[in-house]
N, C-alpha and C positions, 0 to 999 in steps of 0.2 A: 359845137363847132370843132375842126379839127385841132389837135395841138402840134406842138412843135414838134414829136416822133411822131405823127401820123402824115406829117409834110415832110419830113427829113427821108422817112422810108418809100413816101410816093416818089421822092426826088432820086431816091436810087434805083430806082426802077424805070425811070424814063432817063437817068445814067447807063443803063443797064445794055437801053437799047443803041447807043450810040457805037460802031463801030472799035474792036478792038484797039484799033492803029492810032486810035486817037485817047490812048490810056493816059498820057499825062495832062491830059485836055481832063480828064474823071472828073477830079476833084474841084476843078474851076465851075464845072458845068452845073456839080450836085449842089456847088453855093450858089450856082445862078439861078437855077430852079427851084431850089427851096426859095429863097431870096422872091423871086417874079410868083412862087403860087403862092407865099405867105399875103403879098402884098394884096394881091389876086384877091384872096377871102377876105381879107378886111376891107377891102372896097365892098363887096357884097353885103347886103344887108339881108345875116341872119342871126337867128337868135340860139341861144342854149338850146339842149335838151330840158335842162333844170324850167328855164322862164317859157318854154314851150307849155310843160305840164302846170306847170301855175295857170296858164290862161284859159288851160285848157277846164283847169280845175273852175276858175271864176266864169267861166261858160256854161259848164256843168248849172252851176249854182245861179246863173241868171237866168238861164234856159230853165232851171224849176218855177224860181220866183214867179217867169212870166206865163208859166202853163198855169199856177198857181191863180192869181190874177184873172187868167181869161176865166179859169172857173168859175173865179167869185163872182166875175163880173155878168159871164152868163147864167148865174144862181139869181141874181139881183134882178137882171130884165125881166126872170121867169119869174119872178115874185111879183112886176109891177105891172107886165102883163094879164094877173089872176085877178 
């Protein structure tokens, strides 16, 4: 997820784009934006990098279990089948 410099610098970037003439507006705007996309992303439902790769990992590891299993289990029919 992003943190709070990877929102504060998106925010000065679309400060950036705002008209010169309105420079004391800057500083109001870059709280408002940070402010409206911090909220933005916590309304979203996502997850870490960190809890991504975990799941990713217990998927790894169920996805063998269950390749594991089919083998056995078509080891077992060919056996009952002889």
């Amino acid at each position: 997820m992003m943190d709070r410099q990877d929102i504060d610098q998106l925010a000065q970037r679309l400060v950036s784009l705002v008209p010169n003439g309105l420079t004391q507006a800057h500083q109001d705007l870059r709280t408002n934006f940070s402010d409206v996309l911090a909220q933005g992303l916590r309304r979203l439902d996502l997850v870490t990098r960190e809890e991504f790769e975990v799941q990713s990992q217990v998927l790894a590891r169920t996805r063998a279990k269950v390749e594991a299993l089919e083998k056995r289990i078509a080891d077992l029919e060919a056996g009952a089948a002889t």
